[in-house]
C-alpha positions in Angstrom: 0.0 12.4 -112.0 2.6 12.9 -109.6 2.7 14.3 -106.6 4.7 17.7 -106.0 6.8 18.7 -102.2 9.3 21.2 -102.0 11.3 18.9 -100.1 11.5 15.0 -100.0 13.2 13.4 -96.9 13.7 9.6 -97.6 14.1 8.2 -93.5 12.2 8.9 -90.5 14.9 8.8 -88.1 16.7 11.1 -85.9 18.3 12.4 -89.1 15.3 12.7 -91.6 13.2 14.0 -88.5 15.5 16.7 -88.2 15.5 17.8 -91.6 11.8 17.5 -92.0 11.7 20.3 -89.3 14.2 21.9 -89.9 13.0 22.1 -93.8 9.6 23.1 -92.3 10.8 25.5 -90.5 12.3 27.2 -93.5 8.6 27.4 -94.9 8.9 24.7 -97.5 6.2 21.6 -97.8 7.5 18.4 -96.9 7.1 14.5 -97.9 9.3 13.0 -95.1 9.1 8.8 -96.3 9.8 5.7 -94.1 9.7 1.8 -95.0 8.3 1.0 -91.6 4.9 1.3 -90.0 6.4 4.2 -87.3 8.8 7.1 -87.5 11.5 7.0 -85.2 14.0 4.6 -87.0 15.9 1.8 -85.2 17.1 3.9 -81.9 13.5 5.3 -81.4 11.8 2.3 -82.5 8.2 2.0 -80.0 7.9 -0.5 -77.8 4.8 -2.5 -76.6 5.4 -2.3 -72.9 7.6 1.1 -72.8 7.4 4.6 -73.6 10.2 6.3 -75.8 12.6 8.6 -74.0 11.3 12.6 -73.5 13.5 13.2 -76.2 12.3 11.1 -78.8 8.7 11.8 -78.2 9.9 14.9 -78.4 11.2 15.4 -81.9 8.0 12.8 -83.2 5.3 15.2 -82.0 7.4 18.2 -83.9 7.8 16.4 -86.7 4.0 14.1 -87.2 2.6 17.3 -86.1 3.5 19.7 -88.4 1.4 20.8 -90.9 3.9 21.6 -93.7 5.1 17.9 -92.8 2.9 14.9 -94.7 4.7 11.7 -93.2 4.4 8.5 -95.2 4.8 5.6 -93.5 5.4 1.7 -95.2 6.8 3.7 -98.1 9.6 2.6 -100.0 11.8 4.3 -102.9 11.9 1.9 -105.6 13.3 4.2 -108.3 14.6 7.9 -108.6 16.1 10.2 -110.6 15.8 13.9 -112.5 13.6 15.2 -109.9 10.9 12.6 -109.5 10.8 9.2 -107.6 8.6 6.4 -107.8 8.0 4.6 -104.6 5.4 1.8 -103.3 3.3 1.4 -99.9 0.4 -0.7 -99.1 -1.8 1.3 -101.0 0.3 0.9 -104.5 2.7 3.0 -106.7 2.8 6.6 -106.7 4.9 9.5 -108.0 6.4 12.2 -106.2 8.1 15.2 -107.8 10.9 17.0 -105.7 12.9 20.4 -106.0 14.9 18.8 -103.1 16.0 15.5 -101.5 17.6 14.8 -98.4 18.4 11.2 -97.9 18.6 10.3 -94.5 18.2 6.1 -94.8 20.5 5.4 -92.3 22.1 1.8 -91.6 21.9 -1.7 -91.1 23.4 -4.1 -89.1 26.5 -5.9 -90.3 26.5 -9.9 -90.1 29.5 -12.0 -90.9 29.0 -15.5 -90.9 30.4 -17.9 -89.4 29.7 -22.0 -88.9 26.0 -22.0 -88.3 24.9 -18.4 -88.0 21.9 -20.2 -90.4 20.5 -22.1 -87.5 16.8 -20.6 -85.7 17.9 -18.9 -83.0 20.7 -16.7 -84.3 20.2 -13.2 -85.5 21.5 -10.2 -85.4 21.9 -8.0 -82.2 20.2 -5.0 -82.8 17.7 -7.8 -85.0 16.8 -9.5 -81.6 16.2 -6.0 -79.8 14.1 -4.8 -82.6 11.9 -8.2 -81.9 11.7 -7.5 -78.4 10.5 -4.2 -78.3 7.6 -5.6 -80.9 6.8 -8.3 -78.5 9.0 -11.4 -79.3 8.4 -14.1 -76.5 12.0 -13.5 -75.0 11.3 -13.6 -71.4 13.2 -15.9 -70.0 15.0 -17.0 -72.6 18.7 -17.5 -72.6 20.9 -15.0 -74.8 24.4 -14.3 -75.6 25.0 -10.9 -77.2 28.4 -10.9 -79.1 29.9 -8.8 -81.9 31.6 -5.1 -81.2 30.7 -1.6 -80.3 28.1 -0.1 -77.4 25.6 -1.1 -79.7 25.6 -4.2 -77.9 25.5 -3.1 -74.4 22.1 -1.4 -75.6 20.5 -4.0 -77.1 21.9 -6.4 -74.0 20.1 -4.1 -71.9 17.1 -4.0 -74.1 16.4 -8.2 -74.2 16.9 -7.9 -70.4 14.8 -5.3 -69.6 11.9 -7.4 -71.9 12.8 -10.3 -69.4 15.8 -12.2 -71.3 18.4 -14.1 -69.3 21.4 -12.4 -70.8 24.2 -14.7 -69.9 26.9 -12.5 -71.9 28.2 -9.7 -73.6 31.3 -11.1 -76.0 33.2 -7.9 -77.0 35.9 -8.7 -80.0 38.0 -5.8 -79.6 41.1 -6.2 -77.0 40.9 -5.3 -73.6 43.3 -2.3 -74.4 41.0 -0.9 -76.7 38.1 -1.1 -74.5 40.5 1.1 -71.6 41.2 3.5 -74.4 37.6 4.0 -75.4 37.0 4.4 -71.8 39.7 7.1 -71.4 38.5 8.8 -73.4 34.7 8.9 -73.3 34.4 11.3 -70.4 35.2 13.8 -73.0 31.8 13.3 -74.2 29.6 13.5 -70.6 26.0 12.6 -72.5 27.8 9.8 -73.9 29.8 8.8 -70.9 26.5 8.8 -68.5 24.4 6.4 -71.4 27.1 4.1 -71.1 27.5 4.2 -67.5 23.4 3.5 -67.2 23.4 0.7 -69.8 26.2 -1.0 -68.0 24.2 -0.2 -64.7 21.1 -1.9 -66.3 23.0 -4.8 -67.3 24.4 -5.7 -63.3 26.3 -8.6 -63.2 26.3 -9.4 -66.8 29.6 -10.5 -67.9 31.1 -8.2 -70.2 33.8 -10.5 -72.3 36.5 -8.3 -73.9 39.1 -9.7 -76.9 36.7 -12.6 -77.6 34.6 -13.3 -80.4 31.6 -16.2 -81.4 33.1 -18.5 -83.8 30.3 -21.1 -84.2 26.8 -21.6 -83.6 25.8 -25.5 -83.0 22.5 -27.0 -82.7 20.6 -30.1 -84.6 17.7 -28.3 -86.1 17.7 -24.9 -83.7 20.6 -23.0 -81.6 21.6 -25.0 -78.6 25.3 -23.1 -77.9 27.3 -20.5 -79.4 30.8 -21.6 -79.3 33.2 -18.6 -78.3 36.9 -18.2 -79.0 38.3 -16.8 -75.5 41.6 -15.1 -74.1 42.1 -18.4 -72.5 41.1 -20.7 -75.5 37.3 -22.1 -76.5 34.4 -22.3 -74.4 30.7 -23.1 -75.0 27.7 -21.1 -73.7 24.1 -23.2 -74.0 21.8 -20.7 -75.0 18.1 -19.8 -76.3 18.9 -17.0 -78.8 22.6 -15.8 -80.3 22.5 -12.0 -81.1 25.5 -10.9 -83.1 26.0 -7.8 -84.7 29.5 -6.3 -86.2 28.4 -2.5 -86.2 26.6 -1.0 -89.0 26.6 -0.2 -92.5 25.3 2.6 -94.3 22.3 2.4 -96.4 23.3 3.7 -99.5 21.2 2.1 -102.6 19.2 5.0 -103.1 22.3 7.8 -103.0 24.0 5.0 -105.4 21.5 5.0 -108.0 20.9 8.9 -108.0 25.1 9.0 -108.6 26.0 10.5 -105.7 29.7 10.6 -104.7 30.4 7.4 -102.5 33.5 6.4 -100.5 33.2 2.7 -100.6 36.3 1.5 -98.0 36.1 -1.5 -96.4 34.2 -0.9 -92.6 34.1 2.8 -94.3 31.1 3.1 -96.5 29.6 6.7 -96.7 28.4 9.2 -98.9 30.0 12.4 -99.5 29.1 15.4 -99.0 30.3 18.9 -98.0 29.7 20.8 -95.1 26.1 21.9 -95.9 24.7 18.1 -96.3 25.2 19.0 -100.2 26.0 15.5 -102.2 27.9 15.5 -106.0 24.7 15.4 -107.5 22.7 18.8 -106.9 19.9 19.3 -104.5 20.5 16.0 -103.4 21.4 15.9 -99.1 22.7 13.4 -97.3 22.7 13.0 -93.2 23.7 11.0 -90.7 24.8 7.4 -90.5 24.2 7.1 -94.4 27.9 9.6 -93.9 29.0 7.0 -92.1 27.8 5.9 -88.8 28.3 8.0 -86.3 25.2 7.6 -83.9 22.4 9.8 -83.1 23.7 12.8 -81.8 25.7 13.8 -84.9 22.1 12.2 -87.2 20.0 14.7 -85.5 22.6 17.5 -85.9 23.3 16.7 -89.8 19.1 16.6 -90.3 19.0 20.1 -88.9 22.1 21.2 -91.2 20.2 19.2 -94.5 17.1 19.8 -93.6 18.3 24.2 -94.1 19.9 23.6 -96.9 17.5 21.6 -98.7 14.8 24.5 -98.0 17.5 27.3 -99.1 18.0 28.9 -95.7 21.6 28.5 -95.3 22.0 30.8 -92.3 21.4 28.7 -89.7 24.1 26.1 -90.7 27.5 27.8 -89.2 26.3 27.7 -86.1 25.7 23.7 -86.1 29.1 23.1 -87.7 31.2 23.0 -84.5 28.6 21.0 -83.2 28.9 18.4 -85.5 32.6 18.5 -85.7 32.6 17.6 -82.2 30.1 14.7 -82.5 31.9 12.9 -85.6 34.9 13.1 -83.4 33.4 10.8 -81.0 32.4 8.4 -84.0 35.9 8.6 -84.8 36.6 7.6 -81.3 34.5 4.0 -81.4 35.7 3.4 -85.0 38.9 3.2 -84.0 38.5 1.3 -80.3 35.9 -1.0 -81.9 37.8 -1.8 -85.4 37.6 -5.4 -86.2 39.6 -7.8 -85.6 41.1 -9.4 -88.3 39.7 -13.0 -87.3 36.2 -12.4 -87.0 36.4 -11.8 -91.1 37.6 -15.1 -91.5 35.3 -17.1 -89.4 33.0 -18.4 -92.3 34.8 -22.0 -94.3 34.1 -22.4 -98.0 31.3 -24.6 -97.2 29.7 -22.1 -94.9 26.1 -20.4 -96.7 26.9 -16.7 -97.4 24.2 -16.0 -99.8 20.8 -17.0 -96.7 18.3 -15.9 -99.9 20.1 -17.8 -102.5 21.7 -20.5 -100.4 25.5 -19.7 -102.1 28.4 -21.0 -100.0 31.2 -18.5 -99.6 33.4 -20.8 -101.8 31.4 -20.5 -104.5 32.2 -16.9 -104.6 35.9 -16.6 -104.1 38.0 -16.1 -106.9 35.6 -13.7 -108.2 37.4 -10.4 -109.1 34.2 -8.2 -108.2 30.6 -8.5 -106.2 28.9 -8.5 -110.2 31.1 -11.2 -111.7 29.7 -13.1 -107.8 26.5 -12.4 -108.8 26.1 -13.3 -112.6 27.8 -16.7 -111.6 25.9 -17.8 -108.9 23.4 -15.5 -108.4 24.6 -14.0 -104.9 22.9 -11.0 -104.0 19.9 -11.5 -106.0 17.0 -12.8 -103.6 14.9 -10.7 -101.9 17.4 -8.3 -99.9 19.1 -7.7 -102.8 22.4 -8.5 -101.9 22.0 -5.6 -98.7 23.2 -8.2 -95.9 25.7 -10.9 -98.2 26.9 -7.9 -100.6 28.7 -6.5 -96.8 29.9 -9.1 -95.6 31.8 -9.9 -99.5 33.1 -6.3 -98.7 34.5 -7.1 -95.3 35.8 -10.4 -96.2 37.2 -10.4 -99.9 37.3 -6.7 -100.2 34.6 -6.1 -102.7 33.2 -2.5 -104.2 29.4 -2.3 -103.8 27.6 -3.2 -106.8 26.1 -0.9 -108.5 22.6 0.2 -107.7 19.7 -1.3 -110.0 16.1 -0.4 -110.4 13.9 -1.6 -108.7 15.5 -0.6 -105.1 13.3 -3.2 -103.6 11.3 -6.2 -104.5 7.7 -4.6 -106.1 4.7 -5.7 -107.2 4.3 -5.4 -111.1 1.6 -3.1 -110.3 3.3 -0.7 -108.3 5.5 -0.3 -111.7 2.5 0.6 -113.9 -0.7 1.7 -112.3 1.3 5.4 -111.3 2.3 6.1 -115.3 -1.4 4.5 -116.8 -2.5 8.4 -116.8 0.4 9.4 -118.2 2.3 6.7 -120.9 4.4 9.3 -122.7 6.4 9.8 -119.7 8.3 6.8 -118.7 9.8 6.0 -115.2 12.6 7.4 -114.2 
């Protein structure tokens, strides 16, 4: 039988912690789901040696405990529709029922790759900091961070703090940019003083602007990143490359309920109006899955979704300036950090863009569409389901995200039955 909330928040981040309280608030009873172990997301991911920031621990106690608030950890959403969802944890399948959903599943780190991204060693820059913070061996290690946005200045200053030898930050957008981004950002104090202690943390650091890794070389791990510079190519020998080109929305589940999506290229998002609402009703949406616009706009967007979702609409005016305000800031790094042209054309035909499938980016060009890719030579179909090659075909041939399939997620066949055995008139949804 399934399982009946009020209120279903799919992410436990900033955004989906704010709606679950928010939603709580309201009186309603609340499933708030997250595919990893803690609550918290990416930004408020625990570390084994440090505490969270007040804030954080802050909105987790609110959030884990409240007791109109049942949080589900290692759950994911492996089908939805009409109300109901099916989703999977370590336990098996199970069926929750919903008069409201707010998905707040935030994003993922864009990789574009480039001659030997493959090799052991490279990942991605938020990737590496996540690893850290779980207790990767980094100490010591050598690492160049490259890629664009203050992303990287935090996860620079993440691997350092967890003992790294960070021997770079290489910043792709010009130096211009970087001067009009910092014009600007004292418009934004909270922002301006983060940035000013991450820089702080980072000391003497170089921070490499209008420069971009265009190769990875090693025999059977990373021995150097090769970096296109200002003044022409340079090599840096390193441990561990960590490049990350921003972030993209997470937005499988809001495709395969229907929901409105703007699918641009660096633009992804789905839409919504001002109360969180999405084209399909009762269906919310907030935060970076609206396009990526960091935390303080997530947790602002959670409160506004998490109202709505519960009915109580009153509260909302009073956040709108508020979030107006924050998405302006977003709209601020999008357009300081935009990327460069070159960095989408880094990868040759031989180059693997497919890591699950091993397909080489020329085996998908001249493809009109990411499906036509994928029926021919199976790109996007391992286990990630197309979530880190089906981006980069977006930013580098202009492809449309293919459309959202069920299951969201590779799931045991188990999972698929053992939740409808009671129940075999009433199929999945």
């Amino acid at each position: 039988m399934a399982e009946r909330y009020q209120t279903i928040v799919c992410g436990a981040g900033p955004a989906g912690l704010a709606a679950a309280i928010a939603a709580a608030a309201a009186g309603a009873r609340i499933a708030l789901l997250d595919a990893q172990p803690h609550a918290g997301g990416q930004i408020w991911r625990p570390s084994v040696r440090y505490r969270l920031p007040a804030r954080a621990r802050g909105m987790l106690a609110r959030a884990l405990n409240n007791g109109r608030i049942e949080f589900r950890p290692g759950t994911r959403v492996v089908a939805a529709g009409d109300g109901e969802m099916l989703v999977e944890s370590a336990t098996g399948g199970a069926r929750l029922r919903y008069e409201s959903l707010v998905i707040a599943t935030g994003a993922r780190e864009l990789y574009l790759p480039f001659r030997g991204w493959t090799l052991p060693g490279v990942t991605g820059a938020g990737g590496l900091q996540a690893l850290a913070k779980q207790g990767w061996p980094i100490a010591g290690k050598r690492v160049v961070v490259a890629g664009t946005g203050p992303l990287l200045l935090a996860a620079a200053a993440t691997l350092r703090r967890h003992g790294a030898r960070v021997l770079a930050v290489i910043e792709q957008a010009a130096p211009v940019a970087i001067r009009r981004f910092l014009t600007a950002v004292p418009g934004w104090p909270r922002h301006a003083l983060e940035a000013l202690a991450l820089r702080a943390r980072l000391g003497s650091v170089p921070y490499r602007c209008g420069e971009y890794v265009a190769a990875a070389h090693g025999t059977i791990a990373l021995e150097a990143a090769e970096v296109h510079g200002r003044e022409g190519p340079y090599r840096i020998e390193c441990d561990h490359l960590a490049v990350g080109y921003g972030l993209v929305p997470n937005i499988e589940l809001a495709l395969l309920l229907g929901c409105r999506v703007d699918a641009a290229r660096s633009a992804v998002r789905v839409v919504t109006d001002d109360s969180m609402s999405t084209s399909v009703p009762g269906v919310f949406a907030a935060g970076e899955v609206r396009g990526v616009a960091g935390c303080a706009a997530a947790l602002i967007e959670g409160e506004i979704a998490g109202y709505a979702a519960a009915g109580a609409a009153r509260p909302v005016a009073r956040l709108a300036r508020r979030r107006a305000r924050a998405r302006r800031f977003a709209a601020l790094i999008e357009g300081c950090f935009a990327l460069d042209e070159r960095v989408r054309h880094l990868a040759d035909t031989d180059t693997i863009l497919c890591r699950c499938e091993d397909v080489p980016l020329g085996a998908v060009q001249g493809h009109p569409d990411a499906r036509s890719a994928k029926l021919a030579t199976r790109c996007g179909m391992g286990a990630c389901q197309g979530r880190v090659c089906g981006a980069a075909l977006a930013e580098i041939l202009g492809f449309a995200p293919d459309r959202a399939r069920i299951p969201l997620f590779p799931v045991a066949l188990s999972s698929l039955v053992d939740p409808f055995t009671a129940d075999t008139a009433e199929p999945p949804p």
